[in-house]
C-alpha positions as CSV (number, residue, x, y, z in Angstrom):
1,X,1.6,52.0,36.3
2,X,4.0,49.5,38.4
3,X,0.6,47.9,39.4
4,X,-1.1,47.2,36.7
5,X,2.6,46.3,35.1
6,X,2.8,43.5,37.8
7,X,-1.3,42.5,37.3
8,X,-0.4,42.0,33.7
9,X,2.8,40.0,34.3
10,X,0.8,37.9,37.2
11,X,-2.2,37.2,34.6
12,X,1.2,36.4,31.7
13,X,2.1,33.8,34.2
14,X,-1.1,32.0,34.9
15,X,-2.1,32.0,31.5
16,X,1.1,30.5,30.5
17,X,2.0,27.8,33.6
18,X,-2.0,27.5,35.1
19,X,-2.1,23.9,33.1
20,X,0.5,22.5,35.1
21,X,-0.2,24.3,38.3
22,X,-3.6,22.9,38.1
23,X,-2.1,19.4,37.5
24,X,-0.1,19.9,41.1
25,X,-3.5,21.0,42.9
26,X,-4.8,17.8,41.5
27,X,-2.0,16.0,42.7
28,X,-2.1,17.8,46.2
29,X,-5.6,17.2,46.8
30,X,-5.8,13.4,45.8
31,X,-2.5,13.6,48.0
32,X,-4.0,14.7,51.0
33,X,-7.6,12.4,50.7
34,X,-5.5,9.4,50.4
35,X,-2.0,9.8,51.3
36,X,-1.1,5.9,52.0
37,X,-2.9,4.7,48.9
38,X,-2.5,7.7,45.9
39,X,0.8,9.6,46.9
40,X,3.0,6.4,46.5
41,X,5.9,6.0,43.9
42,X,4.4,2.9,42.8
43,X,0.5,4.7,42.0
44,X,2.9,7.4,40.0
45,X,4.4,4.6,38.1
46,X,0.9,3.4,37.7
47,X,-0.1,6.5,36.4
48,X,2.3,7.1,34.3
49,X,1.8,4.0,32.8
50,X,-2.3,4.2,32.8
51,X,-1.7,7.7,30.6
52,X,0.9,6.6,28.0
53,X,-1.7,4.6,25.5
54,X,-3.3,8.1,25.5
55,X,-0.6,10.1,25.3
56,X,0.7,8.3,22.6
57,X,-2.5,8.8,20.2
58,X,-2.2,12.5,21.6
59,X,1.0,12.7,20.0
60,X,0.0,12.1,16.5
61,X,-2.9,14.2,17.2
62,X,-1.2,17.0,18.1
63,X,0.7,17.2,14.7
64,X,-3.0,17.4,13.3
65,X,-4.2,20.4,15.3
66,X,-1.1,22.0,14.4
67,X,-2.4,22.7,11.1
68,X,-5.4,24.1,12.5
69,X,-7.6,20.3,11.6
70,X,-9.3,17.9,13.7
71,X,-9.0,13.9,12.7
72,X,-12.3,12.4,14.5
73,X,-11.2,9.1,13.0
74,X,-8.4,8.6,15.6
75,X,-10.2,6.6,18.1
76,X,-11.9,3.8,15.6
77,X,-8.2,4.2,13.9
78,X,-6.8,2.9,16.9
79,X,-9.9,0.2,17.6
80,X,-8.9,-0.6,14.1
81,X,-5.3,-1.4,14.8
82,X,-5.4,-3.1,17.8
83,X,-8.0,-5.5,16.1
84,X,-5.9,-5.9,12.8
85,X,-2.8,-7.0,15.3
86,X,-4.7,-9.2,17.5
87,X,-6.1,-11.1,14.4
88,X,-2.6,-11.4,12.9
89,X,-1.1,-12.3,16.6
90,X,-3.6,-15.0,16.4
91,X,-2.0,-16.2,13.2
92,X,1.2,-16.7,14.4
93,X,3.1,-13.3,13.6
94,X,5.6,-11.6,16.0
95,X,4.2,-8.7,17.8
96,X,7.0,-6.6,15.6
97,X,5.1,-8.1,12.9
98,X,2.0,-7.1,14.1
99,X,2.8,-3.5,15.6
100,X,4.7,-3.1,11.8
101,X,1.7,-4.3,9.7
102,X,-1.0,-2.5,12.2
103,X,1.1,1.0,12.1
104,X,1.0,0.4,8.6
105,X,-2.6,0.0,7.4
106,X,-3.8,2.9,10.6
107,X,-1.0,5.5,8.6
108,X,-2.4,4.6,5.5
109,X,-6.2,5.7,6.4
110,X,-4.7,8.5,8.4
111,X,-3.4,9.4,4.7
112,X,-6.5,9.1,3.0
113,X,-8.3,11.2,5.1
114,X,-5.6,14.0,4.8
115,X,-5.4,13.4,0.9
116,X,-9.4,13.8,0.6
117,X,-8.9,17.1,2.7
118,X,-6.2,18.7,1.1
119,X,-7.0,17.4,-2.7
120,X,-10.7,18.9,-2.4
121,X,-10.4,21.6,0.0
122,X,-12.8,19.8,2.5
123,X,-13.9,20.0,6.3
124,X,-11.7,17.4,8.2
125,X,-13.9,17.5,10.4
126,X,-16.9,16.0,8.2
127,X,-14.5,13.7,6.0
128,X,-13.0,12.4,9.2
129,X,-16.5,11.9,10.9
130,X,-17.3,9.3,7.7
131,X,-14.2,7.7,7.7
132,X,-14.4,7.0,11.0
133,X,-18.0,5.6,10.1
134,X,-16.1,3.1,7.4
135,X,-13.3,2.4,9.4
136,X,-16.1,1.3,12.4
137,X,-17.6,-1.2,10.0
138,X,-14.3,-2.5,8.9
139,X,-13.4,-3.2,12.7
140,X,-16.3,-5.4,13.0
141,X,-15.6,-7.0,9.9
142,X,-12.6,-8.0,10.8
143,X,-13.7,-9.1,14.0
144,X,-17.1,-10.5,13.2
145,X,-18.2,-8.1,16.0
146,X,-17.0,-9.4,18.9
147,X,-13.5,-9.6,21.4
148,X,-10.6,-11.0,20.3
149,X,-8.9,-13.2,23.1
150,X,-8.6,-16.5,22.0
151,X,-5.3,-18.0,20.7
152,X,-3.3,-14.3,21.5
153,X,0.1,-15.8,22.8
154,X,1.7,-14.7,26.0
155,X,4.8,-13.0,23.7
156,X,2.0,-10.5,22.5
157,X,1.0,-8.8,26.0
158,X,4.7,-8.6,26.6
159,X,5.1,-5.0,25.9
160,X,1.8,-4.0,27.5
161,X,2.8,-5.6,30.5
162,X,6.0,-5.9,31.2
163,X,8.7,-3.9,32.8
164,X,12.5,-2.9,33.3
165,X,14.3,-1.8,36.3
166,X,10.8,-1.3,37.9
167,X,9.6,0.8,35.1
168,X,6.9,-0.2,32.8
169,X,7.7,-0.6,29.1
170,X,4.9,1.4,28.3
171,X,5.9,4.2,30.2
172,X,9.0,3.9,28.4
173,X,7.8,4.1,24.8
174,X,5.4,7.3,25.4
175,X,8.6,9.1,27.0
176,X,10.8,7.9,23.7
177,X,7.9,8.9,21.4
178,X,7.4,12.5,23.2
179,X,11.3,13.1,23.1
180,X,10.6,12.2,19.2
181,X,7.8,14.3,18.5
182,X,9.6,17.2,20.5
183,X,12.2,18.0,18.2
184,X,10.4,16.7,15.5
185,X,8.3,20.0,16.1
186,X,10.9,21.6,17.5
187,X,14.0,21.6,15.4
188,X,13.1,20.2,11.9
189,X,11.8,21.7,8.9
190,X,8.6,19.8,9.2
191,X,7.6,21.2,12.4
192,X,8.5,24.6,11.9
193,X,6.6,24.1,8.6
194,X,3.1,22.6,10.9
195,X,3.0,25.8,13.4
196,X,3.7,28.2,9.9
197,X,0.6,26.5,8.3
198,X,-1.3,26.8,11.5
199,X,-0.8,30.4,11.9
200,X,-0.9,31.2,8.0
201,X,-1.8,29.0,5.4
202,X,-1.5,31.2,3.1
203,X,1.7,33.0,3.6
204,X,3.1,29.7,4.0
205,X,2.3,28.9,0.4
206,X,3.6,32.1,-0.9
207,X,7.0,31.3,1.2
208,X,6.9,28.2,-0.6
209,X,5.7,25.5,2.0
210,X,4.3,22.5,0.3
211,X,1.1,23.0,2.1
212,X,-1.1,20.3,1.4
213,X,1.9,17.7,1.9
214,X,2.9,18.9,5.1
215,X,-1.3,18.5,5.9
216,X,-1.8,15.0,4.3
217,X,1.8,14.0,6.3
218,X,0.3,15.2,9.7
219,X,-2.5,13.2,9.0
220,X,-0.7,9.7,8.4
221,X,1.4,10.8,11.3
222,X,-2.0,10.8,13.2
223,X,-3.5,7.4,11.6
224,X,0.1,6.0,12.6
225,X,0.7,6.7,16.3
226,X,-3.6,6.1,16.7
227,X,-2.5,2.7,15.4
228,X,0.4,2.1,17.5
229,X,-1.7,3.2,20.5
230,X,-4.5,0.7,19.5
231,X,-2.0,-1.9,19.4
232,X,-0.2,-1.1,22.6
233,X,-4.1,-1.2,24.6
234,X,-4.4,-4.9,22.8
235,X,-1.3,-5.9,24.2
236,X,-1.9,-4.6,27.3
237,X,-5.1,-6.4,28.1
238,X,-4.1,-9.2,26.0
239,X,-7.3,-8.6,23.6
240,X,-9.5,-6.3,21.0
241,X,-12.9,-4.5,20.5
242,X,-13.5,-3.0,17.7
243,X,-14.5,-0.3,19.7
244,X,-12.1,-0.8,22.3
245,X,-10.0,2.5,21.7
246,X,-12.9,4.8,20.2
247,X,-13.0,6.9,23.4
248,X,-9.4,7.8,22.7
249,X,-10.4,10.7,19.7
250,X,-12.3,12.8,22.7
251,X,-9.6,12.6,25.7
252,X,-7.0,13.2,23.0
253,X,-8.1,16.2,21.3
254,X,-9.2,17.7,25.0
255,X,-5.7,16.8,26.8
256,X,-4.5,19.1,23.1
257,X,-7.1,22.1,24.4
258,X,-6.2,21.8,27.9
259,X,-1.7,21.6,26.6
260,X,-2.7,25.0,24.4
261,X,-2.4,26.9,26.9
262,X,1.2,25.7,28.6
263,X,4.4,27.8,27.8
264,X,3.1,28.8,24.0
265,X,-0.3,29.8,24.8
266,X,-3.0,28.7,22.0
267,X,0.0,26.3,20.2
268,X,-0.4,22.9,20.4
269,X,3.0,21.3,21.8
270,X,4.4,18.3,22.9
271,X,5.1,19.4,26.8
272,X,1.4,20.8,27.0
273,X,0.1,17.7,25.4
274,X,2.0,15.5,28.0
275,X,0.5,17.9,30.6
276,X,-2.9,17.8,29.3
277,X,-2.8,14.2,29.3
278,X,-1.4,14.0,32.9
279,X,-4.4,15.8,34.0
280,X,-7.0,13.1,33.2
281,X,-4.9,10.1,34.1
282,X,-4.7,11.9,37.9
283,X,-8.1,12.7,38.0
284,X,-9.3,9.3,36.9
285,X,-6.9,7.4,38.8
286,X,-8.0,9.9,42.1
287,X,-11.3,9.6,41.3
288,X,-11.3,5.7,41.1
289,X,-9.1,5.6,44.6
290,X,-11.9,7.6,45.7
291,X,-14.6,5.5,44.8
292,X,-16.2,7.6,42.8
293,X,-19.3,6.2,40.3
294,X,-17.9,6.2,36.5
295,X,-20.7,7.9,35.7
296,X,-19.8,10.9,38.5
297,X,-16.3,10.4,36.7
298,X,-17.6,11.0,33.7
299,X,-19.4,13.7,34.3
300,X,-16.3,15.5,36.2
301,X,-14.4,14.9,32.7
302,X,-17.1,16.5,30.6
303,X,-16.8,19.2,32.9
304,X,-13.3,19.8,33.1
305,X,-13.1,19.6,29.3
306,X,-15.6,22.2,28.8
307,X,-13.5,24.6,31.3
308,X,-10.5,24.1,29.5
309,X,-12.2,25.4,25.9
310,X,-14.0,27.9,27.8
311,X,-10.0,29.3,29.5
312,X,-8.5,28.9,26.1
313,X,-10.7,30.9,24.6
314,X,-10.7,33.7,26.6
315,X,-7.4,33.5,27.0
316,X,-6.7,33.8,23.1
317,X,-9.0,36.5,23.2
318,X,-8.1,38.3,26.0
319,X,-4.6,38.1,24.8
320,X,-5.8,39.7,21.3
């Protein structure tokens, strides 16, 4: 009885903490392969600074999954914004014109596509899958199909590049916006109104949630931080594709799965998000120390996504 008391508490444990114990057996191995060129303060500032773009359209996504949706539209949101910044850096503006203006316009679709799902009961997952087709085209409107690079003042790549006290700015804003989106999910009405939708939508409804604002707010929450990740990527390389931040929507939503499972098991949170996203900016940046092929990198990705949908699953289940 004591046995299978202590199997039970072991399997609790893993379950609950594997995420991040899997993030240091990353970290040891890379550690131990490359000691003088991986386990240096300055590659872990590198790192963290390489994983905060992501994080940060993680963050909006995570309020998304909360309600039990999927917003496919995140990465062309973000293409989207760091093209509609560069054009109007080009123009002259401020960059706190142009993070205001792109933030702006990314919330606003994020909104449309939550108002379409909640005002007629639709899949996000096909509604977001169009939009993100329109939002595509509107990218290389914009753009005329091609990089944007010419005529973007210095002042514009400031942000993306610059640093304080040895720590880069980027770095800086994905730990402010994760504090944010902590108790935002943590301590307000809001969140505690997200993770009640997520587990009952309709008991929430009968205890008087506004359901379908709470849904249509998570989504411009979504649009807005994809945009302000798509503008932070422009300033960082000092340029914009219109598909320049589309890859973002896939490592997003799999650093979500792979944070499910970390201290609320099956919940999306900040802390597990922040995790997740940890994991792939190690294993890239190992990977790439290593010399690995992209396409081997690639593949390892896909792979390691695939395993962490497989353990939540079975975790949920096992757990049921």
């Amino acid at each position: 009885m004591k046995k299978e008391f202590n199997q039970h508490k072991i399997k609790e444990f893993l379950r609950s903490y594997g995420t991040f114990f899997a993030l240091l057996a990353i970290i040891l191995v890379f550690s131990a392969l490359r000691p003088s060129t991986f386990a240096t303060l300055g590659n872990f500032v590198n790192i963290t600074k390489q994983m905060s773009i992501l994080a940060v359209c993680a963050l909006g996504a995570t309020l998304i999954m909360c309600v039990e949706e999927f917003d496919l539209s995140i990465g062309t949101i973000a293409s989207f914004g760091g093209i509609l910044a560069a054009k109007l850096a080009v123009a002259g503006c401020s960059f706190i014109v142009c993070l205001l203006a792109a933030t702006a316009a990314c919330a606003l679709l994020g909104y449309m596509n939550g108002f379409i799902v909640t005002k007629f009961g639709v899949m996000s997952f096909i509604i977001t899958l169009a939009s993100s087709t329109m939002i595509y085209g509107f990218s290389y409107w914009l753009s005329d199909g091609a990089t944007i690079f010419s005529g973007i003042p210095k002042s514009f790549s400031a942000l993306g590049t610059g640093k304080a006290l040895g720590i880069p700015y980027l770095t800086m804003v994905m730990v402010l916006l994760a504090v944010v989106f902590y108790f935002m999910l943590k301590r307000t009405v809001f969140g505690r109104s997200l993770y009640a939708i997520g587990g009952n939508t309709s008991a929430s409804a009968v205890s008087g949630i506004n359901v379908k604002r709470c849904k249509a707010m998570a989504f411009m929450l979504g649009g807005a931080m994809a945009g302000v990740a798509g503008v932070l990527m422009a300033s960082r390389l000092g340029s914009a594709h219109p598909t320049g931040a589309d890859s973002l929507c896939l490592n997003a939503f799999a650093a979500i799965f792979i944070g499910k499972t970390l201290f609320k098991e099956g919940v999306p949170n900040v802390i597990g998000t922040i995790v997740g996203v940890a994991v792939f900016s190690v294993l890239s940046n190992g990977l790439t120390i290593l010399t690995v092929p992209s396409y081997i990198q690639n593949i390892i990705t896909g792979l390691v996504i695939m395993l962490a949908v497989v353990v939540q699953k079975v975790t949920s289940t096992q757990r049921i």
